[in-house]
C-alpha positions in Angstrom: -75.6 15.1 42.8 -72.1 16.5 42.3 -70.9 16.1 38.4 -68.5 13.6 37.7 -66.4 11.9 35.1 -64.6 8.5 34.5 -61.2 9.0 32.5 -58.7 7.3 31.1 -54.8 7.5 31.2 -51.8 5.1 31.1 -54.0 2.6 30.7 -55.9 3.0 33.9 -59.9 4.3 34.5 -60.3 6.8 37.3 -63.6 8.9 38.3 -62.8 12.1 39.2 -64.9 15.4 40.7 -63.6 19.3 40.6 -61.4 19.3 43.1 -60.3 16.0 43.3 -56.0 15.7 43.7 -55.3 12.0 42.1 -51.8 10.4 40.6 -51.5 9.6 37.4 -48.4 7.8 35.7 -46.4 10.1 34.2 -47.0 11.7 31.2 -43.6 13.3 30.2 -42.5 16.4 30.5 -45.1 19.1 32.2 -43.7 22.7 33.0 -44.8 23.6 36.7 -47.5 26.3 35.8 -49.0 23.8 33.2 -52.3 22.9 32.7 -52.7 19.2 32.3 -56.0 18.2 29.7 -57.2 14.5 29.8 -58.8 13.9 26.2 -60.0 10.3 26.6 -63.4 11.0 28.9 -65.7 7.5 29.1 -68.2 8.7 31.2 -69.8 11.9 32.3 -72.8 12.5 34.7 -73.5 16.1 35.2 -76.1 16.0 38.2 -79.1 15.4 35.8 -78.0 13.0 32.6 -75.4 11.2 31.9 -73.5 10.3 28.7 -71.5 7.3 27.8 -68.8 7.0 25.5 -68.0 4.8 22.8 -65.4 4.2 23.5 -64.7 7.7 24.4 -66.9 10.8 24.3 -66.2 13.0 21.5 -65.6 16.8 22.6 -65.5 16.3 25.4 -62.0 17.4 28.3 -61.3 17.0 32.1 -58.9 19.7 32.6 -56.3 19.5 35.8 -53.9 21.8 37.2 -50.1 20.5 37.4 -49.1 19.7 41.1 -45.9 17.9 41.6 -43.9 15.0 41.2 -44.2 12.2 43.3 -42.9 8.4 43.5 -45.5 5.7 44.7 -44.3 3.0 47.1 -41.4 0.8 47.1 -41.9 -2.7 45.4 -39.2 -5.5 45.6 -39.2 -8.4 43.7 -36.6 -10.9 45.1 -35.5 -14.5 43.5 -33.8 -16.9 45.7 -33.1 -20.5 44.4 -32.1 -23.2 47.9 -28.9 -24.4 48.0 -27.1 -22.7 45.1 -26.1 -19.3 46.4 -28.0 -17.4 44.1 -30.3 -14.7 45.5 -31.4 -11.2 43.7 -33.3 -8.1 45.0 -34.3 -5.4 42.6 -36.5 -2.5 43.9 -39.0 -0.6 41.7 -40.9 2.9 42.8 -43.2 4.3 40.1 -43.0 7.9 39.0 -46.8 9.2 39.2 -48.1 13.3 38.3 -50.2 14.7 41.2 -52.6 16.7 39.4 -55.7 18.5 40.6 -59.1 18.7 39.1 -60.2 22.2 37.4 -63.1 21.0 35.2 -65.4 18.9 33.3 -66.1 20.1 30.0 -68.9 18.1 27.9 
């Protein structure tokens, strides 16, 4: 099996492979040539063992290569209350980091 990791940023788990392109939320400022290193690793399984975290596992890195900048979908919230005129609509899109996956490091 192919080696894989669970991480965690912005308060959100994903599992992710070498190669893998995923959005994260922002995480500030990253130059475009920037290499992007995800410290809190969970869970690791590298084709033979794997190794849990408690809560995270220490030493060890997912490192990811800087893509771009992208915004997720629109979401509208809208409040309306009958018969008194009042009606508001607020839109929200979310600023996410496309990175892609370089490498597990254990």
């Amino acid at each position: 099996m192919e080696p894989y990791a669970v991480i965690q940023t912005g308060s959100k788990q994903y599992q992710v492979r070498s190669g893998d392109v995923i959005d994260v939320e922002l995480l500030g400022e990253v130059a475009s040539d920037k290499e992007v290193i995800f410290q809190d690793v969970l869970f690791v399984f590298d084709g033979t063992k794997a190794s849990l975290g408690s809560p995270t596992i220490a030493n060890a890195q997912v490192k990811a290569e800087y893509l771009s900048h992208v915004k997720g979908e629109k979401v509208v919230a809208y409040k309306y209350k009958k018969r008194k005129n009042y009606h508001r609509k607020h839109g929200h899109r979310q600023k996410y980091l496309r990175v892609k996956i370089r490498e597990i490091l254990i």
